[in-house]
C-alpha positions in Angstrom: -73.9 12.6 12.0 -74.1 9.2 9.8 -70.6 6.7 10.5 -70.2 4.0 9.2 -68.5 1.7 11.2 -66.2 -0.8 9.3 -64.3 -4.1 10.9 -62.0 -6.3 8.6 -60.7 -9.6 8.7 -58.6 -11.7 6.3 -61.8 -13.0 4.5 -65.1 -11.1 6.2 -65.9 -7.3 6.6 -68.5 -6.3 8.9 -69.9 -2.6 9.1 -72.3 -1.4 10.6 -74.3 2.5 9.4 -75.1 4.6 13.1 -76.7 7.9 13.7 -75.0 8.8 16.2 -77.5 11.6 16.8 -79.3 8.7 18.0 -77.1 5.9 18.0 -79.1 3.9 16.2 -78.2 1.2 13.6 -79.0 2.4 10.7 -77.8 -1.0 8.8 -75.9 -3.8 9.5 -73.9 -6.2 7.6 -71.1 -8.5 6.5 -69.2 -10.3 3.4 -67.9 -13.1 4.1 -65.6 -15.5 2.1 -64.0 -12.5 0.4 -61.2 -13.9 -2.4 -62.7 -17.4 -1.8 -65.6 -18.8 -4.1 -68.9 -18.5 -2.7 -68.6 -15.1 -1.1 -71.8 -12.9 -0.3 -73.0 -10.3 1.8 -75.7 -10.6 4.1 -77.4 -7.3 5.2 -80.1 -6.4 7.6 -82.0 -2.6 7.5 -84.9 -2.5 9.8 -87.1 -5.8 9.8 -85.5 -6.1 6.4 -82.8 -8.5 5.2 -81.4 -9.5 1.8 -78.4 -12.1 0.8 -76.3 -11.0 -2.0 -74.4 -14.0 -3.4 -71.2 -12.5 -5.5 -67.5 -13.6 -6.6 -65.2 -11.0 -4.5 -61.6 -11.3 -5.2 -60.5 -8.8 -2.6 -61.6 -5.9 0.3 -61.6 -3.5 -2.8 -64.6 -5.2 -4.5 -66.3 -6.1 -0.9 -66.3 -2.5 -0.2 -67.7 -1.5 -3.2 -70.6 -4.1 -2.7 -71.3 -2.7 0.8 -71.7 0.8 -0.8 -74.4 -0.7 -3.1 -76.2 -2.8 -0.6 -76.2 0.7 1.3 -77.8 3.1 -1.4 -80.1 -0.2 -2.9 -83.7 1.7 -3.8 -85.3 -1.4 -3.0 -83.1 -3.0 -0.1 -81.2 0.2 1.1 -80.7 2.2 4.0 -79.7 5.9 2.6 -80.0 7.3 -0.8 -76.3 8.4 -1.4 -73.2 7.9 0.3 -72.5 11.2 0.7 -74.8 11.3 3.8 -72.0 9.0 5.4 -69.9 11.9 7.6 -67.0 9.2 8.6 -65.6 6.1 8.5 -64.5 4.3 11.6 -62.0 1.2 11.1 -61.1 -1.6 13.9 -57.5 -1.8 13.5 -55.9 -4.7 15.8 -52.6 -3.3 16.5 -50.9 0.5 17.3 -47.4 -0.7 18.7 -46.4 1.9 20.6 -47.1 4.8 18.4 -50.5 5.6 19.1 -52.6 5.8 22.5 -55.8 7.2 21.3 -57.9 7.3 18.5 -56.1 8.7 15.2 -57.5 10.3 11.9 -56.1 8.7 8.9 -53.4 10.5 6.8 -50.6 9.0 5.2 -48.3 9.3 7.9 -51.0 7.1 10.0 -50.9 4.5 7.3 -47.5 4.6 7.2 -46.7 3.8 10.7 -49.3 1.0 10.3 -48.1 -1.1 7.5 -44.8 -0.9 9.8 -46.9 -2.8 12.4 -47.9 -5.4 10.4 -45.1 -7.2 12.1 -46.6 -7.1 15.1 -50.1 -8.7 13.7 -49.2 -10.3 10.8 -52.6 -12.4 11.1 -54.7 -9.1 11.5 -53.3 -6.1 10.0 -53.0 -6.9 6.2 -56.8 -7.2 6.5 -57.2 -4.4 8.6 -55.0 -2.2 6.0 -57.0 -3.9 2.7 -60.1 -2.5 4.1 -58.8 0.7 4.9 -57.5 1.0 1.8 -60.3 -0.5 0.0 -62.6 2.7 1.3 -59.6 5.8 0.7 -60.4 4.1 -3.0 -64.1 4.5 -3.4 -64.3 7.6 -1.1 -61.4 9.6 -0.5 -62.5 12.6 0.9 -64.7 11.1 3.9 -62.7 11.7 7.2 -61.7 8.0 8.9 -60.9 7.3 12.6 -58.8 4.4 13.4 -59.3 3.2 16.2 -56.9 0.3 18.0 -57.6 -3.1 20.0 -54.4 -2.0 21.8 -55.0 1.4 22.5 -56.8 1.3 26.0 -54.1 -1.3 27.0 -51.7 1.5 26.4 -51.8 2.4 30.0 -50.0 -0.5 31.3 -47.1 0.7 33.8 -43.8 -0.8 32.7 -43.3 -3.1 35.2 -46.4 -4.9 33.8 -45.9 -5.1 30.3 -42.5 -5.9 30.1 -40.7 -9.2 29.0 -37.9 -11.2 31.1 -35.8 -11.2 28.0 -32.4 -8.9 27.5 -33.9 -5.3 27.9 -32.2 -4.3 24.5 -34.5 -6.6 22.9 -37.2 -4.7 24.1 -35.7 -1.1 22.5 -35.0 -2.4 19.4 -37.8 -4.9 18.8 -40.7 -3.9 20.4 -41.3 -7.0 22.4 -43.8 -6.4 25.1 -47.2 -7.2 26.3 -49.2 -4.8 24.0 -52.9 -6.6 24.8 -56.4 -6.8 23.0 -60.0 -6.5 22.8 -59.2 -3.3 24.7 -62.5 -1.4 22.5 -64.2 -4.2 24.4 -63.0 -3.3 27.9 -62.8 0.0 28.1 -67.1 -0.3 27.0 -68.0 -2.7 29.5 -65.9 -0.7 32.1 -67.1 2.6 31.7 -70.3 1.2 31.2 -69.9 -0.4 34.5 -68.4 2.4 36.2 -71.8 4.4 34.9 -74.3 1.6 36.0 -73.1 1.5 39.5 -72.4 5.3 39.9 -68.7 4.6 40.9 -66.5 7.3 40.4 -64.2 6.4 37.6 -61.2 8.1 40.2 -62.0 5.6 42.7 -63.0 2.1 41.0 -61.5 -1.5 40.5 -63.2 -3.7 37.8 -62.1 -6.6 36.7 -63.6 -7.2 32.8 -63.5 -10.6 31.3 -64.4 -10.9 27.3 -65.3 -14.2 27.1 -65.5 -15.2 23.0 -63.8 -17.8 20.7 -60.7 -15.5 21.6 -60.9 -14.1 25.1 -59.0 -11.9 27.6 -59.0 -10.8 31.2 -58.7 -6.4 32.2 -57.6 -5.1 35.3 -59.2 -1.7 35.4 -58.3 0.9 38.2 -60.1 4.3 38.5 -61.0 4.2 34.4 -57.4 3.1 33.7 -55.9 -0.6 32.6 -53.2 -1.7 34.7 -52.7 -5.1 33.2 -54.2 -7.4 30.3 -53.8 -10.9 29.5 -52.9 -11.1 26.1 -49.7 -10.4 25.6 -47.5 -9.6 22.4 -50.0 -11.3 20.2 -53.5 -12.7 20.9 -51.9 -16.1 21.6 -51.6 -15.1 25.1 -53.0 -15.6 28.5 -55.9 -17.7 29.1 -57.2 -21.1 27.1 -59.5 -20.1 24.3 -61.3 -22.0 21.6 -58.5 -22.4 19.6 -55.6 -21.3 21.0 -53.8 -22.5 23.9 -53.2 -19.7 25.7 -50.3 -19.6 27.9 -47.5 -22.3 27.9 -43.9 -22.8 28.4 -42.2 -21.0 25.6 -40.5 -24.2 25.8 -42.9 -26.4 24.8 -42.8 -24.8 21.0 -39.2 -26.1 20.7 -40.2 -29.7 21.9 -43.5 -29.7 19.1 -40.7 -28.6 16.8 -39.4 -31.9 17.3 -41.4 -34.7 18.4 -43.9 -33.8 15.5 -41.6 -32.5 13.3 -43.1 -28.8 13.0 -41.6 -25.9 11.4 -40.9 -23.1 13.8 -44.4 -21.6 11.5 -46.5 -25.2 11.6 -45.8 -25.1 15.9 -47.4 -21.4 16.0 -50.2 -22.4 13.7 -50.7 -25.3 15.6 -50.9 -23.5 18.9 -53.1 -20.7 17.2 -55.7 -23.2 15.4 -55.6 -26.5 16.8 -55.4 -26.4 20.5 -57.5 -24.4 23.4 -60.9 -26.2 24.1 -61.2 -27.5 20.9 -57.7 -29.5 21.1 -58.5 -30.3 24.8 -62.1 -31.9 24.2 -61.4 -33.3 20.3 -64.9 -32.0 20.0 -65.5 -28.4 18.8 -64.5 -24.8 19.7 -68.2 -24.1 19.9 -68.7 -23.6 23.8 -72.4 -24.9 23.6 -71.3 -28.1 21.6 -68.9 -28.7 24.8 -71.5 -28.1 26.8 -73.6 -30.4 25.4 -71.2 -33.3 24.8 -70.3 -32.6 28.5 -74.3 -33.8 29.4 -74.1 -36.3 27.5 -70.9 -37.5 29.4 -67.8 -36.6 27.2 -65.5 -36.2 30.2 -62.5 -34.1 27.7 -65.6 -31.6 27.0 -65.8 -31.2 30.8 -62.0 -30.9 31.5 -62.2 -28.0 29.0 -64.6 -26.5 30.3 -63.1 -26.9 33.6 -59.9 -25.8 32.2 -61.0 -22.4 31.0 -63.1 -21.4 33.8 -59.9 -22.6 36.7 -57.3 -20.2 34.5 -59.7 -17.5 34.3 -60.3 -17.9 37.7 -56.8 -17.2 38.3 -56.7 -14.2 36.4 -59.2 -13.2 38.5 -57.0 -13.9 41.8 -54.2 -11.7 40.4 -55.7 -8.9 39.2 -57.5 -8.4 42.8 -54.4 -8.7 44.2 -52.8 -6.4 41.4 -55.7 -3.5 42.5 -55.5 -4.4 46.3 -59.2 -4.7 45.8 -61.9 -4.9 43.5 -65.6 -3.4 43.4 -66.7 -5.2 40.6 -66.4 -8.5 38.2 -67.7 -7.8 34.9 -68.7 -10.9 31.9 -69.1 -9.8 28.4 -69.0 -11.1 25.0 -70.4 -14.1 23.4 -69.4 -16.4 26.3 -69.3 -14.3 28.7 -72.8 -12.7 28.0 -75.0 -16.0 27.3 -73.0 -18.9 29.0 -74.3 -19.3 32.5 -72.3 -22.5 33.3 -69.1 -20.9 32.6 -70.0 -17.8 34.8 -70.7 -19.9 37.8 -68.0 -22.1 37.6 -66.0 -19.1 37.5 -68.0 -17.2 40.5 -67.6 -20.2 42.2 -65.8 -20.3 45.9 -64.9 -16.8 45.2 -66.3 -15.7 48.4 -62.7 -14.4 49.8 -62.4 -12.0 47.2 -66.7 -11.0 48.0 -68.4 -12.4 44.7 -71.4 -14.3 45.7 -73.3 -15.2 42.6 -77.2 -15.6 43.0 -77.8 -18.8 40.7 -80.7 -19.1 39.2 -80.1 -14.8 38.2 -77.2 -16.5 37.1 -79.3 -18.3 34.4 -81.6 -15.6 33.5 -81.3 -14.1 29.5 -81.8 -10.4 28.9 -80.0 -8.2 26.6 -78.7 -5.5 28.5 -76.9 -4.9 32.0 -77.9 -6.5 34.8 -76.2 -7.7 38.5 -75.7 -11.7 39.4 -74.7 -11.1 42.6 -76.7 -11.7 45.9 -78.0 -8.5 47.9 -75.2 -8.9 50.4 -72.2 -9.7 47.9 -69.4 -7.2 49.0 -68.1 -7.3 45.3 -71.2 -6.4 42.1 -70.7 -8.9 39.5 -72.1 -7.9 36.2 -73.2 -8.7 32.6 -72.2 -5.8 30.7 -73.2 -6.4 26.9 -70.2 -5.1 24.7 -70.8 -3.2 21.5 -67.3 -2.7 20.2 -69.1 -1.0 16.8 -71.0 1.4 18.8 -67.7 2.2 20.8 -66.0 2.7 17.7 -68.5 5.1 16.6 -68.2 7.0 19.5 -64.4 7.1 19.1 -64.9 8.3 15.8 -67.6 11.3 16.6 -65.5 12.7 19.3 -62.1 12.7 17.3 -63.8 14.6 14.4 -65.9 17.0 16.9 
């Protein structure tokens, strides 16, 4: 079975082409710049890679592109898209109407234009694309599957709101959560790893990217998440600021004269490490400017690692427990000075980082801790298109 793995943004696609016989990529790819001049797509079969630089006005055309790059005689990676048995999308946001994995009919897209509301920075993208494919093959079976989903879990108590609970019911305000493709990977994959019984387990799973997020994850199960009702939420990031007073948007409002709009966008795009250091949202361009004695690029640094730290601290105490701390993502997976300052004086909770482990570079999962560390601490490389895959193959079987 051949699915093809598709993940849209506002102005980029990426897909990916797996056998899941196998799971093996096929191809990979993106478009980038899509309804903005310049746009191309960049894809990579093999040891082989070719640049296509095109004019794409919207998903429709970048779709349509991708299909050619795919069945290209001289650049290609099948001869006809009829080979392709699925479609899987990455679809940010559910709401509360699905838990699970869903296959596409028009009561599905229904239900999610209706939740654009809920990701209005996401979901028009995530819909163009899906839309985009029904268009250029119709009759191929798609799985959607949600960043929320695994976060679906969350008892009540944990991803309600202190606001009037009739807001709630007729609103949908709540902690709904993100990346959760991402943890529930890295946690079963942990779960595997260290031959824990998924009945009887307490990981802890930090994706650490541009946008990152903390999972408590008890016997194969998330209990709590720190994003909240949007991505905004929980800890600092590159851009965003992560958790504040909600007061604090009314004051912007004011001293600098925002819009209700400009204040969110401001708190989205202009803040986390890269409004803390006035350097860059880049982690390694931090880092450096940090060596070189930029003392804002350390307090953001410093900053990140302390609230994730904290996360940490609750979510143990959430579990009553954990057996294992888990790093993934682009930060988490390559950024050894952010792990340890994070590991750091840890030892109450039993993580006991081996340091120069710590800085070791290998692509797939290994441990960090020390022999005698009551509590595993792992890298756990995510593959969210891989997961998505998987989601995909098991709806349709």
């Amino acid at each position: 079975m051949k699915i093809l793995v598709i993940n849209a943004g506002s102005s980029s696609l990426k897909y990916q082409l797996i056998d899941m016989t196998t799971e093996n990529v096929i191809a990979k790819g993106a478009v980038e710049r899509i309804g903005i001049v310049g746009s191309f797509l960049k894809q990579k079969v093999g040891d082989k890679e070719k640049v296509i630089n095109k004019d794409l006005a919207n998903h429709k055309e970048a779709i349509t592109l991708v299909f050619c790059a795919l069945v290209d005689k001289e650049f290609g990676a099948i001869q006809d898209m009829k080979e392709v048995d699925a479609v899987g999308h990455r679809v940010v946001h559910s709401g509360e109407d699905f838990n699970k994995t869903v296959l596409l009919n028009a009561e599905v897209m229904k239900i999610c234009k209706k939740n654009i509301e809920l990701a209005p920075l996401h979901m028009p993208a995530n819909i163009a694309g899906i839309e985009a494919c029904l268009e250029v093959m119709p009759n191929t079976p798609m799985g959607l599957v949600f960043d929320t989903a695994f976060h679906a879990s969350l008892p009540k108590h944990a991803y309600m709101y202190g606001i009037k609970y009739e807001d709630y019911e007729n609103y949908k305000i709540r902690k709904y959560g993100f990346h959760g493709t991402s943890h529930k990977y890295v946690s079963q994959n942990a779960i595997a790893y260290l031959k824990l019984e998924g009945k009887n387990s307490k990981i802890i799973t930090c994706h650490l990217g541009n946008g990152s997020s903390i999972s408590a994850v008890k016997n194969g199960v998330c209990m709590d998440t720190s994003m909240g009702f949007t991505p905004l939420a929980g800890v600092l990031m590159g851009t965003r600021s992560g958790d504040i007073d909600p007061a604090i948007i009314e004051f912007l409002t004011i001293k600098k004269n925002f819009t209700m709009q400009q204040a969110i966008n401001y708190l989205n795009k202009e803040c986390g490490v890269y409004g803390i250091s006035g350097v860059s949202s880049d982690f390694r361009d931090l880092f450096t400017a940090m060596k070189e004695g930029n003392k804002r690029a350390k307090l953001a640094l410093e900053m990140f690692a302390y609230q994730i730290k904290k996360y940490i601290g609750a979510y143990v105490a959430a579990m009553n427990g954990i057996d294992c701390l888990v790093f993934t993502a682009g930060i988490g997976e390559n950024d050894d000075y952010i792990r340890s300052l994070v590991c750091k004086d840890m030892e109450c909770f039993g993580i006991d980082i081996d340091l120069e482990e710590n800085k070791m570079r290998k692509n797939s999962i290994r441990e960090l801790n020390k022999p005698n560390s009551k509590t595993k601490v792992l890298i756990v490389p995510t593959n969210e298109e891989l997961a998505i895959a998987r989601e995909t193959k098991a709806l349709l079987q």
